[in-house]
N, C-alpha and C positions, 0 to 999 in steps of 0.2 A: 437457642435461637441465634445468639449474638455469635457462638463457635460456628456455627450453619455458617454466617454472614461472611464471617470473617474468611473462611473456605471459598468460599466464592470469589477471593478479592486478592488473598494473601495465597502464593504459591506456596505448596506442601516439602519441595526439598530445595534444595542447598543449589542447587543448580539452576535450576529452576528461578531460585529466589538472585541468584547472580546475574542469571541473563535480563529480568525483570528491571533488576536497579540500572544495568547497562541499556535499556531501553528507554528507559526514566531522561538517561542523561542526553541519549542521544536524539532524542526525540525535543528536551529541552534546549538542545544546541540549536537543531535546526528551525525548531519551532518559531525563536527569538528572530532569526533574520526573515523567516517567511515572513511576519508580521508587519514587518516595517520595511518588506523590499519595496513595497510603490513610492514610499518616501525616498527609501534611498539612492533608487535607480535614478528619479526625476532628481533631486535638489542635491545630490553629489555626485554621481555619474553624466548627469546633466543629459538624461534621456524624456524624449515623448513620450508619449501612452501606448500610440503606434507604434513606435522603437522597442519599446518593451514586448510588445504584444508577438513583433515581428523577431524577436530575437527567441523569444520562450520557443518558439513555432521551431523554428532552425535548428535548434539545440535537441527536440523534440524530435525531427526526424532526424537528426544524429544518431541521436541513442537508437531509435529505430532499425536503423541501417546496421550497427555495431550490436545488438543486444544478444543474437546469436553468438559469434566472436568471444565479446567481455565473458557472456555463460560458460563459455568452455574454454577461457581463461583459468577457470576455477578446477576444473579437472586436474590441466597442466601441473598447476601453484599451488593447492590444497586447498582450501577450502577456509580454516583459521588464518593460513597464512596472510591470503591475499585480502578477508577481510581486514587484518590488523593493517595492511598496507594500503589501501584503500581510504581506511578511516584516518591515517596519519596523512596522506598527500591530500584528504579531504580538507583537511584543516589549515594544512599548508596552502592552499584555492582559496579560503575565506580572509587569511590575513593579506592576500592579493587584491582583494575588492575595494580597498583603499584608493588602492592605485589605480584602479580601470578610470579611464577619461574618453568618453564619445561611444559609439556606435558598436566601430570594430571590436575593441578592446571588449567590451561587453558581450558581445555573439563568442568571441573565442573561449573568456571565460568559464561562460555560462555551456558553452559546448562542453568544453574539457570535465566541469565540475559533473554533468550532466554523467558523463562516461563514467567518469570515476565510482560518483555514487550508484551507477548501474553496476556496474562490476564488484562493489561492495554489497548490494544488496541481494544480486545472486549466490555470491559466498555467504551471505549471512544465511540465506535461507539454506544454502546446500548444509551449512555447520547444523543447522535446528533441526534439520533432518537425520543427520548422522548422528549427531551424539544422544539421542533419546531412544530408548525403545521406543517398536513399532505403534505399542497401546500409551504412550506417553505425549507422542507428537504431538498432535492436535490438540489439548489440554496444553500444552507448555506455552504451544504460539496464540493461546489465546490469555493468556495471562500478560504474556509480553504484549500485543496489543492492546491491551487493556493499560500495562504502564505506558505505552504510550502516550496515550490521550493526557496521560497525567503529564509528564514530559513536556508535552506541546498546550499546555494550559500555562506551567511553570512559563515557559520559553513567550508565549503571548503577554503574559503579566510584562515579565523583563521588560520585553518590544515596546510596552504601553510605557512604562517608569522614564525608557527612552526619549517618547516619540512625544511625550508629554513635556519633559524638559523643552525639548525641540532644536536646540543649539545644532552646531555642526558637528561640534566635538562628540557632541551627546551620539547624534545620528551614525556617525561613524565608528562608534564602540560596538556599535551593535555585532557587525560583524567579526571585530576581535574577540569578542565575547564568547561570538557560536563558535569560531577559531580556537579558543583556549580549552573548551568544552570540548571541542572533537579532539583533541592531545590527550585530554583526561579519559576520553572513551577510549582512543587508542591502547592507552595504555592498561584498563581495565579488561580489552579483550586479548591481551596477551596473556593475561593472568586466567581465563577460562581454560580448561586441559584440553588436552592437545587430544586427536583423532587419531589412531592409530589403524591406517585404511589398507588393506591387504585384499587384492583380489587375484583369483587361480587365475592363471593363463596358459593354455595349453600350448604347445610346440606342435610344429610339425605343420604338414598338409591341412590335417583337420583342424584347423586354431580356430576360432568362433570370435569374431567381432561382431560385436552386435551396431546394428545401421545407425547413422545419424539421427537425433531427433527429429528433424524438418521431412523426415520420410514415415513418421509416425503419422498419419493424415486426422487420425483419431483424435488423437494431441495436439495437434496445431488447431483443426477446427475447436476443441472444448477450450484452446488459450483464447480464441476469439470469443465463443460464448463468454469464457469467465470477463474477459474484457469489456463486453457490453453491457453485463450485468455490473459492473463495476465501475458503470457508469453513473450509479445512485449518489457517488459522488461529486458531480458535473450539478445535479438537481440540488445538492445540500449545497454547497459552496457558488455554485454561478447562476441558477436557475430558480430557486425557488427565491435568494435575497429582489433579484431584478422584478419578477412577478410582485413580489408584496409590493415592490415601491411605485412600479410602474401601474399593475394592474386591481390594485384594491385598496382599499379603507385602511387596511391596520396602521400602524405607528411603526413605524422605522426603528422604532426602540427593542421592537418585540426579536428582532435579527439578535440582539443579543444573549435573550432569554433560549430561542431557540438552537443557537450554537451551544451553550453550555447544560442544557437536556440532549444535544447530543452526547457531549463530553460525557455529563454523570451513566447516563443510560452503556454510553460503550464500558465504561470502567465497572461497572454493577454487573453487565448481562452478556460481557461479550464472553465469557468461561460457560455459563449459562446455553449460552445460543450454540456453543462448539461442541454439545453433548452430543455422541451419538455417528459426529462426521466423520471416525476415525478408519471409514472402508468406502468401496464406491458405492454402493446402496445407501449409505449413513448420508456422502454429500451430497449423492442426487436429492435425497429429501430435502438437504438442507436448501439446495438448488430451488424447488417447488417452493418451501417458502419465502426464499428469497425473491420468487417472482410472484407470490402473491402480494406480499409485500409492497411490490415496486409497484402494480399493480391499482391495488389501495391507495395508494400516493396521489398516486396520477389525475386518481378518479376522485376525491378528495379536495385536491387545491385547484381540480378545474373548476367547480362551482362556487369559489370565493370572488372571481371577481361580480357575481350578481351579489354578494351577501354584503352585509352593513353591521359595524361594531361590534360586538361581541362575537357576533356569531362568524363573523369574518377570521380575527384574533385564535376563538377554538378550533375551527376547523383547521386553519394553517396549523396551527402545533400538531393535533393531530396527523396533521398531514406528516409534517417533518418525523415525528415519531416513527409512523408506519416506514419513512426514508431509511433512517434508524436502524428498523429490524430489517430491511432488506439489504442493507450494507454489513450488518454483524452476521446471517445467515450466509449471506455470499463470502464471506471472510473465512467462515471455517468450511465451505466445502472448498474455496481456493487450500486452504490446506490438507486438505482430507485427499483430493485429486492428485496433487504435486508429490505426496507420501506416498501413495496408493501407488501410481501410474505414473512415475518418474524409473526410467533401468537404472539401477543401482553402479551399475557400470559408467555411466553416463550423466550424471547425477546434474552436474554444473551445466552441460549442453541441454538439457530439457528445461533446466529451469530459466536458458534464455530463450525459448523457444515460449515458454509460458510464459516470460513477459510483455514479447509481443503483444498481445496483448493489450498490456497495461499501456502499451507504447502506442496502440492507435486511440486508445479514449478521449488522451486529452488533444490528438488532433482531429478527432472527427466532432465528439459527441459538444463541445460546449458552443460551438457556432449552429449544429443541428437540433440540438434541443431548445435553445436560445430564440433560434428562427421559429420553431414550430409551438412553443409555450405564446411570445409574446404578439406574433402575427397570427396564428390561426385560432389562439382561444382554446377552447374547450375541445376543436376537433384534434388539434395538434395536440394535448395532452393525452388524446386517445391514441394516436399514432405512437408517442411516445413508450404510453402500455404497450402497444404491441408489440414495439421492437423487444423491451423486457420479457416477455412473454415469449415470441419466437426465441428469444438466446435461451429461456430456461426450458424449453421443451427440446429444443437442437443439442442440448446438452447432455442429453440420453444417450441419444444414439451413438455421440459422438463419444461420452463416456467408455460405452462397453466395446463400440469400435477400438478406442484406446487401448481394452482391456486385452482384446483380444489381439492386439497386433504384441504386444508387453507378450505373451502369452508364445507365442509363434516367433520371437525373434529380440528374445532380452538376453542381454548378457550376461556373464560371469557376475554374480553374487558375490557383493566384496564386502569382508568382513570387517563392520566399522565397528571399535573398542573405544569410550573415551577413558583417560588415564585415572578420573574419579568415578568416583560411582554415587546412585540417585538417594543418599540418606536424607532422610527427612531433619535430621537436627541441624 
């Protein structure tokens, strides 16, 4: 039982087990500043609420506008390369926050860092792609999220050790801290082996380019699906804490208890939950439950604000749980899709194509679910479902639309080698 367990938790090779601890750290780097940036935006940047709010936004459609571009950045510059480069001038951005004073200084920052880590996070993905076999993917990037959460548990302690002290000096370290920590990742991911990526290219008349991503119509609409559906992070993080405080009985205490059964649950079930999504049928399934899922939520924490104590308390958890499994099912078919249905050729320009995505969530979904949770009640948590519901059903079509366009018009197969190989000792 306990070896069962430990499988579940503990990656089985060498590689595996490297990119994991590199996940650990860098999840622990940034973890530590997200924690205490309201702190430290207002009482050392000397920003508003609305400054802040107004600057995330800007930064937001930045990346937006550039997330194509940064994706096939990564074509150009390799894929290890440019995450090591990325994670180095990351960290270089963090030891600058010191210095940011007022408004401007802030939006420029906060844009630049924004780009950075977008262009980093498609190289990382394009590397997790390339250096695994096919049947290995989706099992590896779910281990690595899985260190995550661990990561960004570590990094929230720190923020707290900080923000407890309270001083200046204290509040200000934070950021050198995630800054020292992203040198140490840097450095860790030059040490992973290098790709060795070879793709046929024919001469002549008949050469075969295969089209840009954003002509794949398949693939851009399934990055919006996967985006909406990835919006069950809007409802754990901005949505479901404002409903408890504003629209029901529970204790304001219970927010904590329910972030850290997300924590345990992602690190226990997210290898668990990515069995199976390693084809397009595998993630459409995962897709179904991930909208049953959302679903349940919905339906769930609308009928808390008629309930009283206890039974107020059970159902939110429950509720959050069910959030839970629709974020860890929607996590492995985001990977099962981008492996699947990503041209090999192409590799870094589809997976900025797939972020889009990512890149309208947090500007559409926490103002509209926000609006629809705290002013409509119960009707607007149905609304809510549905939109879930319409992305996991649009996700079919648009899946095998995908398939079939990959199918009719993908490029040269290029042959990715990493320099080690998957031993398990």
């Amino acid at each position: 039982m306990m070896l069962r367990f430990l499988r579940g938790i503990v990656p089985p090779t060498k590689l595996e087990r490297d990119l994991a601890l590199q996940s650990v750290l860098s999840a622990f780097a940034t973890g530590s500043f997200l924690t205490g940036t309201a702190v430290f935006f207002t009482q050392i940047v000397g920003l508003t609420g609305s400054q802040i709010g107004l600057g995330m936004s800007a930064a937001a459609f930045v990346t937006l506008a550039l997330s194509i571009p940064l994706g096939r950045l990564t074509d150009r510059v390799g894929a290890k390369r440019l995450w090591m480069i990325s994670a180095f001038v990351e960290a270089l951005l963090y030891l600058a926050w010191p210095l940011a004073a007022g408004f401007v200084s802030f939006v420029l920052l906060l844009a630049v860092l924004a780009c950075v880590e977008t262009a980093g996070r498609s190289a990382r993905n394009v590397y997790r792609i390339e250096v695994f076999p096919r049947d290995k993917r989706v099992a590896a990037m779910a281990y690595q999220r899985a260190a995550r959460n661990v990561g960004y548990t570590l990094g929230a302690g720190t923020a707290g050790v900080a923000l407890g002290i309270g001083t200046r000096e204290a509040i200000i370290a934070v950021p050198l801290v995630t800054a020292a920590l992203l040198l140490v990742n840097a450095v860790m991911i030059s040490f992973l082996p290098p790709i060795r990526r070879t793709v046929e290219v024919a001469a002549g008349p008949d050469v075969h380019v295969s089209p840009a991503a954003l002509r794949n119509r398949g693939f851009l609409a399934l990055s919006v699906c996967n985006g909406v559906l990835s919006s069950n992070q809007v409802l754990l993080n901005v949505v479901v804490p404002l409903w408890l405080v504003e629209r029901t009985d529970a204790p304001q205490t219970l927010l904590a208890w329910l972030f850290g059964t997300n924590t345990v649950l992602a690190v226990l079930l997210q290898v668990r939950a990515s069995r199976g999504a390693d084809s397009v049928d595998g993630s459409l399934r995962a897709v179904r439950w991930s909208g049953w899922a959302f679903v349940a939520s919905c339906l769930v924490l609308s009928v808390t604000h008629e309930t009283v104590g206890w039974v107020s308390i059970v159902l939110i958890w429950v509720g959050h749980i069910t959030i839970t499994g629709a974020e860890l099912w929607q996590s492995a078919s985001d990977w099962g899709f981008t492996s699947e249905l990503s041209d090999p050729s192409r590799m870094g320009d589809y997976q900025g194509v797939w972020g889009l995505g990512y890149q309208i969530e947090p500007i559409v979904f926490p103002a509209l679910y926000t609006f629809l949770a705290l002013t409509w009640g119960a009707p607007g948590w149905a609304v809510i479902a549905a939109i879930g519901v319409a992305a996991a059903v649009a996700s079919h079509p648009a899946a095998r639309a995908a398939e079939r366009y990959l199918a009719r018009h993908g490029g040269p197969v290029p042959v990715t080698t990493p320099t080690s190989s998957l031993e398990t000792t």
